[in-house]
C-alpha positions in Angstrom: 160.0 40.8 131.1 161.8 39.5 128.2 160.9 40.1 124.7 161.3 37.7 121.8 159.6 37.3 118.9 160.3 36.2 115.5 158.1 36.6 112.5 157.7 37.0 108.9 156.8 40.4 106.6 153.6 39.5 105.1 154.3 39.9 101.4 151.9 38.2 98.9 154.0 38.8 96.0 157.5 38.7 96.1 160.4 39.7 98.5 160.9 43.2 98.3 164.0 43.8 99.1 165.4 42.9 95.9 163.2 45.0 94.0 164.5 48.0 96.2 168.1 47.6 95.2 167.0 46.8 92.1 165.1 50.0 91.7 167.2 52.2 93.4 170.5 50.9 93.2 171.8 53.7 90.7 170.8 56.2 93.4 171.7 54.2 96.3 173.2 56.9 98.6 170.4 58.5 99.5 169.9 55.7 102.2 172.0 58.1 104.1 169.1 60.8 103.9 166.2 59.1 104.4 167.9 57.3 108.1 169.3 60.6 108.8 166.0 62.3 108.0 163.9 60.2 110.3 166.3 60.4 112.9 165.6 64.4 112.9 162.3 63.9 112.7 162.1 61.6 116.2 164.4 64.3 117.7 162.0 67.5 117.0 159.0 65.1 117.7 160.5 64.7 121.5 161.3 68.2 121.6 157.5 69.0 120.7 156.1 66.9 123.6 158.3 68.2 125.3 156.8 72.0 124.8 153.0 70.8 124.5 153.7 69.3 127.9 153.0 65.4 127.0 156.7 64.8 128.1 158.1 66.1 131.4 161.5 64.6 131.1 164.7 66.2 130.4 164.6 66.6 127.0 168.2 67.5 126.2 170.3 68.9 123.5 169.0 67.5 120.4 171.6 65.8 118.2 171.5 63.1 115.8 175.0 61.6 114.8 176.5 59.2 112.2 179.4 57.0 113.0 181.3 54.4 110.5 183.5 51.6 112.1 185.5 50.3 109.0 186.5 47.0 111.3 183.3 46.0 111.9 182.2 47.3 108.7 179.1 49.0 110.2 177.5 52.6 109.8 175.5 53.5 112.7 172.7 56.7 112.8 172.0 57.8 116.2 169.3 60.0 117.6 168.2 61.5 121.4 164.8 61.7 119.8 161.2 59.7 120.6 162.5 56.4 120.3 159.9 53.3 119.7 158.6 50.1 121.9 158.4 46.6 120.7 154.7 47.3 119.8 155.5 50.3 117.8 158.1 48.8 115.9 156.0 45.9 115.3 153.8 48.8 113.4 155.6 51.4 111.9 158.5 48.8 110.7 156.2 45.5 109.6 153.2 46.8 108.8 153.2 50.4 107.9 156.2 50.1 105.3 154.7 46.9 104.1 151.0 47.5 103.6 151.3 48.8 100.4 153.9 46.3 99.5 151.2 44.7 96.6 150.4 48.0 95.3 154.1 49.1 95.2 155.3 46.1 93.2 152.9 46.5 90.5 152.9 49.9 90.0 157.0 50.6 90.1 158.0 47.3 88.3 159.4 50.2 85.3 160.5 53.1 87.9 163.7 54.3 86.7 163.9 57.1 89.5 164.1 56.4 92.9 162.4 59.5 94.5 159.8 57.7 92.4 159.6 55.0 94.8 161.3 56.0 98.4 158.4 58.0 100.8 155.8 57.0 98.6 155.4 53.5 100.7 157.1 54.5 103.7 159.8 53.1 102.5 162.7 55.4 103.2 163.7 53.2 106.2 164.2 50.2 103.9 166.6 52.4 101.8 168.7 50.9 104.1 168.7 47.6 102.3 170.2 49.2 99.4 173.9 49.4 101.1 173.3 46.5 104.1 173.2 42.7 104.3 171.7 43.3 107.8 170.2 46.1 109.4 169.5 46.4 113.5 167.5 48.8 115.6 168.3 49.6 119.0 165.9 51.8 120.8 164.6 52.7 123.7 161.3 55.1 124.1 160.4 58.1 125.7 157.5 56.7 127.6 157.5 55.5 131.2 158.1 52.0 132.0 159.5 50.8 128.4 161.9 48.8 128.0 164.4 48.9 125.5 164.1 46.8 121.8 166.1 45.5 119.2 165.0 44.5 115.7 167.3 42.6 113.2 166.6 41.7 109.6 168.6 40.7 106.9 166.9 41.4 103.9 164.7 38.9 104.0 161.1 38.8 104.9 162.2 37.5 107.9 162.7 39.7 111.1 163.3 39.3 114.5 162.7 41.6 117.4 164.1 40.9 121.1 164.8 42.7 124.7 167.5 45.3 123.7 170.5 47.1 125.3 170.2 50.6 124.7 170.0 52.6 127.9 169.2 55.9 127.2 166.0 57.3 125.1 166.3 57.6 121.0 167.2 55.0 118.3 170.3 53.7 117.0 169.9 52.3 113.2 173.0 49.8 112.3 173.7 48.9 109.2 176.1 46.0 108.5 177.1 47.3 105.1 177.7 44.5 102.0 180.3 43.7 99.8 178.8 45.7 97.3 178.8 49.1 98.7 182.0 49.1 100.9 182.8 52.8 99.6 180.4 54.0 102.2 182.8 52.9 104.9 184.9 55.6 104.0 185.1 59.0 105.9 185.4 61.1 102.7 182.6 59.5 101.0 179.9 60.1 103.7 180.9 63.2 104.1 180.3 64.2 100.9 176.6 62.9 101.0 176.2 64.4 104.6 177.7 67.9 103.0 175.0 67.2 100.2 172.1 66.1 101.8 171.9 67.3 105.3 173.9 70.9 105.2 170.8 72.6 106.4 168.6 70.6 108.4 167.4 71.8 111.3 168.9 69.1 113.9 172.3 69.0 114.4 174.3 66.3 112.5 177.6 65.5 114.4 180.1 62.9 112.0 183.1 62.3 114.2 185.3 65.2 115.3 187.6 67.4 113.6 190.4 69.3 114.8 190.2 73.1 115.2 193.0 76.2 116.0 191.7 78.0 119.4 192.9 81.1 120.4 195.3 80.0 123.1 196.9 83.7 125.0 199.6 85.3 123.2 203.5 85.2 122.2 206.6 87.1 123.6 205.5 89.6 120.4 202.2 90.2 122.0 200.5 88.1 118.8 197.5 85.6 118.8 198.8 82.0 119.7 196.9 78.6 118.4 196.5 75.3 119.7 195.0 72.8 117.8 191.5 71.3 119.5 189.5 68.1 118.9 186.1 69.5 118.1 182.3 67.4 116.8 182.0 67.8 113.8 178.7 69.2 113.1 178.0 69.6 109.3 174.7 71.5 109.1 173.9 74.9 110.2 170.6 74.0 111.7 168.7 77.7 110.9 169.7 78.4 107.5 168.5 82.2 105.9 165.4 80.8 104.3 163.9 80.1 108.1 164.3 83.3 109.2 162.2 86.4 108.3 163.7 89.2 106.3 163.6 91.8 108.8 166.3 90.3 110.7 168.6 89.4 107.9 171.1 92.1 106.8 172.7 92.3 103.0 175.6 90.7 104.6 173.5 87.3 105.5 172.3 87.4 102.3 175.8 87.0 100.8 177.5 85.0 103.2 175.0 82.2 102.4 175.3 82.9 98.5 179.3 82.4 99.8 178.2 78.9 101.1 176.2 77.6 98.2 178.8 78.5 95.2 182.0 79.5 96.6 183.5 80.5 93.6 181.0 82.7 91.8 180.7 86.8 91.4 178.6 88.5 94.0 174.8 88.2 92.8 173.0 91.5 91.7 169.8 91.1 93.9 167.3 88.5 95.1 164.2 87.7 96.3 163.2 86.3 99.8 160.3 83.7 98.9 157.6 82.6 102.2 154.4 81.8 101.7 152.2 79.8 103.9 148.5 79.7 101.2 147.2 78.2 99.7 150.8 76.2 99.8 154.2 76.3 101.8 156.6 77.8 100.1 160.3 79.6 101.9 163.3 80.6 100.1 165.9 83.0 98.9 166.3 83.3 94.9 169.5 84.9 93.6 170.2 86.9 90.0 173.6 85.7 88.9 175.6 87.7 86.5 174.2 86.3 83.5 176.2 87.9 80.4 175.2 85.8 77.3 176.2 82.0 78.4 173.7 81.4 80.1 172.9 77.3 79.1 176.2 77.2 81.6 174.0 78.8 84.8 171.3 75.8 85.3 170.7 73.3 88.0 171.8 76.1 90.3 168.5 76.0 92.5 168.6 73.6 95.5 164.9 71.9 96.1 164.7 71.1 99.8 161.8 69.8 102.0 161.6 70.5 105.6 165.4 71.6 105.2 166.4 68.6 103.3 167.8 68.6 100.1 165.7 66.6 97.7 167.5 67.7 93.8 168.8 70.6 91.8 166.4 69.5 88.7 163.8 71.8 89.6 162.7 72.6 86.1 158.8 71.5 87.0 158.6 73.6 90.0 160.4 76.3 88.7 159.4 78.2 85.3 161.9 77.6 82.5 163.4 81.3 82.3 163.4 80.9 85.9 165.9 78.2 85.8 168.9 81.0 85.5 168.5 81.9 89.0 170.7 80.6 91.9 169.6 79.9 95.0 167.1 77.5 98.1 163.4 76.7 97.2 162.0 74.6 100.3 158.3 73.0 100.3 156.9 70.5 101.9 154.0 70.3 99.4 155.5 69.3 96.6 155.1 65.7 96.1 158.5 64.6 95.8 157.9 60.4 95.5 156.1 60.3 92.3 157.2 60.4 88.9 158.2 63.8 87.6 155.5 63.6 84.8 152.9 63.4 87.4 154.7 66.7 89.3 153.9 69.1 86.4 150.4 68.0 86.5 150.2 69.1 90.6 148.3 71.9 91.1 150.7 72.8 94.0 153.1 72.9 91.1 151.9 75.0 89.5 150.6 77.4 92.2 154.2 77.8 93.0 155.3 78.5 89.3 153.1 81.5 89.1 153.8 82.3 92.3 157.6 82.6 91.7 157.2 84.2 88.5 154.9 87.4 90.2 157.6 87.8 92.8 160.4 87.9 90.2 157.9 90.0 88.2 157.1 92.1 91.1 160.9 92.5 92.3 162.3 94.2 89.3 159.3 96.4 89.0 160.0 97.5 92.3 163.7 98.2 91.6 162.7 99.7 88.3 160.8 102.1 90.1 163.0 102.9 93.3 165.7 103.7 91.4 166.3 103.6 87.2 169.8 104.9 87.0 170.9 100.7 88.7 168.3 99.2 87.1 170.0 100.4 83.7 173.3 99.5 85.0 172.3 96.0 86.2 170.4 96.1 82.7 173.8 93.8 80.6 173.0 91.3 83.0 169.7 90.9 83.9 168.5 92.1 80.1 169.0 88.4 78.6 166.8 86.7 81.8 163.9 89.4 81.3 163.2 88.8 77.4 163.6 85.0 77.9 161.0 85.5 80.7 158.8 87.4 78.5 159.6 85.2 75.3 158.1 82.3 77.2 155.8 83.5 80.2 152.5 85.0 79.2 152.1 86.2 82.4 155.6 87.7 83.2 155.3 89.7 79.9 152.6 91.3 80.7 154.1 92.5 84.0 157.5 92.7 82.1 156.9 95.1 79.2 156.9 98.1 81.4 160.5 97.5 82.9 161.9 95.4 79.7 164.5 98.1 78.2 165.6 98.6 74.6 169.1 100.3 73.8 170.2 102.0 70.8 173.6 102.4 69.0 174.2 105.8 70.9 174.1 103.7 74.2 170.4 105.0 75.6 168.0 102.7 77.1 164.1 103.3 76.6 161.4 101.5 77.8 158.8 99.9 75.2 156.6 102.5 75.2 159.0 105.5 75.8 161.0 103.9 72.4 157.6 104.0 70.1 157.1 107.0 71.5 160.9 108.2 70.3 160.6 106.9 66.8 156.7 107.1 65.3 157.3 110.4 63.6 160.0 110.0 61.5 160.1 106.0 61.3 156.3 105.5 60.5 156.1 104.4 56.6 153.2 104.6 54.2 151.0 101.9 55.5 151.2 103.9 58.8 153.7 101.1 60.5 156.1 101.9 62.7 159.4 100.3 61.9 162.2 99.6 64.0 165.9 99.1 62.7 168.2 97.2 64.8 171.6 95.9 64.4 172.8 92.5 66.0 176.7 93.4 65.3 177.4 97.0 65.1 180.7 96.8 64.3 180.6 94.9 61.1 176.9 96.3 60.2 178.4 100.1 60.4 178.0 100.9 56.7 174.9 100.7 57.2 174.0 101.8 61.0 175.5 105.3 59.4 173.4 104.9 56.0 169.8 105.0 58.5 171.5 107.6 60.9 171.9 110.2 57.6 168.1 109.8 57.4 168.2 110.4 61.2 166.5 106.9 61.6 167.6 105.1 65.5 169.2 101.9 65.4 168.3 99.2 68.3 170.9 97.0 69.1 169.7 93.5 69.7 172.9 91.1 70.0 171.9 88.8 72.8 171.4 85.1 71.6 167.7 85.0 72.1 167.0 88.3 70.2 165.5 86.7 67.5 163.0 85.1 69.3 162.2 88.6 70.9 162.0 90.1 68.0 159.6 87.9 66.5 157.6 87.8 70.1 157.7 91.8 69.8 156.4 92.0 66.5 153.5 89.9 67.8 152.3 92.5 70.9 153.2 95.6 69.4 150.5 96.8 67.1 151.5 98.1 63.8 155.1 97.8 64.2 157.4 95.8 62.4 161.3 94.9 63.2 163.8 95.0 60.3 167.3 94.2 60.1 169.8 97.7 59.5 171.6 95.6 56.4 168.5 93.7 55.5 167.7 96.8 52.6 169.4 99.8 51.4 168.3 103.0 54.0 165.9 104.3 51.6 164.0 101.3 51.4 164.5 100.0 55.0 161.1 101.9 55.6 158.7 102.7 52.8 157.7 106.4 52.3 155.7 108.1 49.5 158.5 110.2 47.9 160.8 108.6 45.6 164.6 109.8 44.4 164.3 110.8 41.0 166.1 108.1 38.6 169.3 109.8 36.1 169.4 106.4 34.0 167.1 106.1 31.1 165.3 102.5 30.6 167.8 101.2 28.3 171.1 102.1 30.8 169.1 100.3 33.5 169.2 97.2 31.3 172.6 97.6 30.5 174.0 98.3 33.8 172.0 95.2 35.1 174.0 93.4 32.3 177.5 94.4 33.1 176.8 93.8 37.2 175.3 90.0 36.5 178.5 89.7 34.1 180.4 91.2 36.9 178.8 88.9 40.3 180.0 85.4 40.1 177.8 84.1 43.8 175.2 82.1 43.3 171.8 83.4 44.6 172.5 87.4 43.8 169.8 89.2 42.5 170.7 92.2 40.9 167.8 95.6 41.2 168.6 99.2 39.9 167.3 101.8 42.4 167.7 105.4 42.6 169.4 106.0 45.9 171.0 109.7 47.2 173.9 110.1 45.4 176.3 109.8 48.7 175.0 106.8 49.0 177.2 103.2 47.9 177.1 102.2 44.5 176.5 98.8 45.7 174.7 97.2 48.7 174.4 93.7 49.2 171.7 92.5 51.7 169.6 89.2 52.7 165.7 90.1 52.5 164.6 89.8 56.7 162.0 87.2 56.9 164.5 85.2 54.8 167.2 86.0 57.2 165.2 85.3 60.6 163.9 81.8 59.5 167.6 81.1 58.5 168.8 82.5 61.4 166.0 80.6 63.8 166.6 77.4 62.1 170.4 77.5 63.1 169.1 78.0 66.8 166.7 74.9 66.6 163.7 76.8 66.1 162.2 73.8 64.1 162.6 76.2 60.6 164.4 73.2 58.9 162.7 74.0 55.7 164.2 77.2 55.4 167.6 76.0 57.0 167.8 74.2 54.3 167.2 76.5 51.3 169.9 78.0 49.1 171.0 81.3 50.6 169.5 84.4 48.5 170.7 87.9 48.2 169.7 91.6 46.5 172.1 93.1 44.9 171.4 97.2 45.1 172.8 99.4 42.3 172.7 103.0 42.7 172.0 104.7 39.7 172.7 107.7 40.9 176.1 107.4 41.9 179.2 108.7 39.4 180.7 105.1 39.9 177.7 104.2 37.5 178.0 106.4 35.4 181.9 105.8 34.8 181.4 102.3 33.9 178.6 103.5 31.4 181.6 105.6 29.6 184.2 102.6 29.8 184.4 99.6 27.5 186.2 96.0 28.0 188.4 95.0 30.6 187.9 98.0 32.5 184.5 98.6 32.2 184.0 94.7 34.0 187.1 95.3 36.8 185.4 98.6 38.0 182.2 96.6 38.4 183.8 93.7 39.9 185.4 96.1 42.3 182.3 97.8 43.2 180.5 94.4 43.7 183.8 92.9 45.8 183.8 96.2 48.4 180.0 95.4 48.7 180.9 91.7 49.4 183.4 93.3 52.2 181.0 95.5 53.6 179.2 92.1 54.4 181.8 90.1 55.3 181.3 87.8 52.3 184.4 87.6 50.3 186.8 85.4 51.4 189.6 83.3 49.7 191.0 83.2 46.2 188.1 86.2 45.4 189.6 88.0 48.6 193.5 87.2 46.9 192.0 88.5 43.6 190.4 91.5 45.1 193.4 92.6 46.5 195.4 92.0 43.9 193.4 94.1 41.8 192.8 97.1 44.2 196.9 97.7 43.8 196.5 97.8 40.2 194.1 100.0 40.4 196.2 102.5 42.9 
């Protein structure tokens, strides 16, 4: 019997195969993935009859290959899989793809992303039309007594299906690429998107042939000889780690296949095997990277697949946002990948799988917390920024987090939250019955005064990282009664409040006049100069920035939406201590003198504080070897 039949898409609105280029033209090699994905899928639907039993003939090795022919311009997808009769390609190729045709033009006329659109319709055959003036199906199906089909359109809403040649069961999709998108008939070029797209799925995917050095006996020296050997070229490894469970992976798998995804990174500390099966599906392997402190460098390094196919590296819905430093395979089929990525946060899949991730991060470092402190501590550098960005923006991972989040001091120890208030209530507890904490965020240039609080036996945090302020100000918020200062932000003995007071040696009228000769002496704008009776050993002149001040400053140079205080002038103490002997020496001196030994008192604090610079750093020089 021959078939032949010609007919016409019924489309009420308009041709459709302009609106797919149209739409999808800026993403247009994922034709490749959608033909490639369906040919898999035909291939493990054979091999599934096949096992249930509804298919008792030879079912074969499965394979699915791509071939380009740069004369004839075509790119051909092949598969061994179910293949299709005239009747079934009348369905799943007319009508299926079609019957939302209406619904699709209206509602994507302003898609801007293709994953948008392809699936959504069963559309990712037609992808084809983005690359091909023509496309053709050869096939030939499983079932007894067909015969084999051929289907040709070319972009119209014209089609035309007749007897076809293909003798052996599967489908063979030809696309007669256009003028447009000839950089598809390049080798190099579908590699890439093969290498991209189709590294892991679970068919094999044989492009061409490459050549290969077999072991070949050995030379008069008794060493290995090679000969070179035409091999297929199969791209994918068809049972990546994420498909397999745990128990039968060793460390070594683990890091082979970090190896594969970024060849040229540093080992990862740890990760986390992810499979679930409910209330969603969910497999995957999750990597910590060495993080150090760039980490806006480390996104987009986890790989969304479905079924094994890639899909996109912006996972930022799917994944929590301090999530988004990890490395690493996330594969679901339930998360609806051909709608608008608006409509993807609003899932409830989604978001099942964002908490779900977040416990098994939380859970993971918990667990190596507990198994063994001495590496957590020294995996702490790295992993330290990831945890308080976690906590900073994940109710639910801080709450898990703040019993394995560590603080260190200046001495190099690391406490836990509750081990550190623990370490520092009695003595650092002031008169309102807070507990204050003193950190530095740059130890070396904040030494002055990290030995100033030491001398009262006060610790010293250090928070350098560049999210600390916002952990700070998220710390202050949990941790009743405690407040977080700055070690420069006041002079030690008012860093925190007590009762007891040092006893003042100026009378009322030398405070004035020392107040005099040290606004004389400061020439800044925005120094405000305070008299305060400090240990003798102390400087005789501290500068500091008051810490709210500082932190709104600091948060509006990060972005932190504190504009109004980015914007105001910058505003400083000035600290004289009365009761040091440099005080009283300018007391007894007159003139000249009496306003270069305050200027020089005022300059070193300026130093201290990194704040003189320029002519005033020439001058100060300059006068410091007069003074010698």
């Amino acid at each position: 019997m021959s078939i032949q039949e010609k007919g016409n898409i019924s489309i009420h609105t308009e041709n459709i195969f302009p609106i797919i280029k149209k739409f999808l033209y800026s993403d247009n090699e994922i034709f490749l993935r959608e033909l490639v994905s369906n040919a898999v899928d035909a291939v493990q639907k054979i091999k599934r009859l096949g096992s249930l039993g509804q298919f008792n003939g030879e079912v074969g090795a499965p394979l699915v290959q791509v071939a380009v022919d740069k004369d004839a311009k075509t790119i051909t997808i092949s598969d061994n899989g179910l293949g299709m009769t005239a009747e079934e390609i009348k369905k799943y190729i007319n009508q299926v793809a079609f019957s939302g045709a209406s619904e699709f033009v209206e509602k994507f006329k302003d898609a801007k992303d293709a994953n948008e659109i392809i699936g959504k319709f069963g559309l990712g055959f037609y992808s084809a039309f983005m690359v091909a003036d023509l496309v053709e199906i050869q096939t030939l199906s499983y079932q007894d007594g067909a015969e084999p089909a051929r289907w040709v359109c070319d972009g119209s809403t014209e089609f035309e299906i007749t007897e076809g040649t293909k003798t052996t069961r599967g489908t063979d999709i030809i696309l007669h690429v256009n003028k447009d998108s000839e950089e598809f008939l390049e080798e190099s070029k579908l590699q890439e998107i093969l290498n991209k797209y189709a590294k892991f799925l679970p068919v094999p995917i044989k492009f061409g042939t490459k050549t290969e050095p077999v072991e070949d006996g050995v030379d008069e020296e008794g060493k290995a000889k090679y000969n070179d050997v035409e091999v297929d070229n199969i791209i994918n490894t068809t049972n990546p780690i994420w498909t397999k469970a745990p128990a039968d992976l060793s460390d070594e798998d683990y890091l082979n296949f970090y190896r594969e995804l970024y060849p040229f990174s540093e080992e990862p500390l740890f990760w986390i095997h992810l499979n679930v099966d409910y209330p969603f599906n969910l497999t995957g392997v999750l990597y910590f990277p060495k993080l150090k402190n760039d980490f806006e460098m480390q996104r987009n390094k986890i790989k969304l697949y479905s079924r094994q196919v890639f899909i996109t590296d912006e996972v930022k819905d799917i994944v929590p946002e301090f999530l988004m430093l990890l490395h690493g395979v996330i594969d679901s089929p339930d998360i609806p990948l051909n709608v608008s990525r608006s409509f993807l946060q609003a899932d409830s899949n989604v978001k099942k799988i964002n908490n779900y991730i977040t416990k098994k991060v939380a859970d993971k470092l918990s667990e190596l917390f507990a198994k063994d402190r001495k590496a957590y501590e020294d995996k702490w550098k790295d992993i330290g920024l990831f945890v308080k960005y976690g906590m900073i923006s994940e109710e639910k991972f801080y709450d898990k987090a703040k019993d394995f989040a560590l603080v260190g001091n200046t001495k190099n120890e690391l406490f836990t939250l509750p081990e550190y208030k623990e370490k520092v209530t009695a003595l650092q507890t002031d008169k309102n019955g807070n507990v204050v904490y003193l950190y530095t965020n740059d130890a070396a240039k904040q030494d002055a005064f990290i030995q100033s609080a030491n001398k009262k036996d006060y610790d010293v945090l250090v928070l350098d990282s560049p999210i600390d302020n916002h952990f700070i100000n998220q710390l202050e918020q949990k941790l009743e009664k405690t407040s977080i200062k700055r070690v420069d932000s006041s002079v030690a003995d008012k860093l925190i409040e007590k009762d007891e007071q040092n006893e003042h040696v100026l009378n009322e009228d030398q405070v004035k006049e020392v107040t005099a000769i040290f606004e004389k002496a400061i020439t800044k704008p925005g120094m405000q100069v305070e008299i305060v009776a400090l240990h003798p050993d102390e400087l005789p002149v501290t500068i500091t920035m008051d810490e709210f001040m500082r932190r709104m400053k600091d948060m509006a140079a990060m972005g932190g939406g504190m504009n109004f205080y980015g914007q105001m002038p910058d505003s400083y103490k000035v600290a004289i201590n009365g009761n040091h002997k440099l005080v009283s020496k300018i007391l007894n001196t007159e003139g000249e003198e009496q306003q270069n030994l305050a200027k020089q008192a005022v300059d070193l604090a300026l130093l201290a504080q990194g704040m003189l610079t320029g002519a005033e750093l020439t001058a100060f020089v300059s006068r410091s070897v007069e003074l010698i």
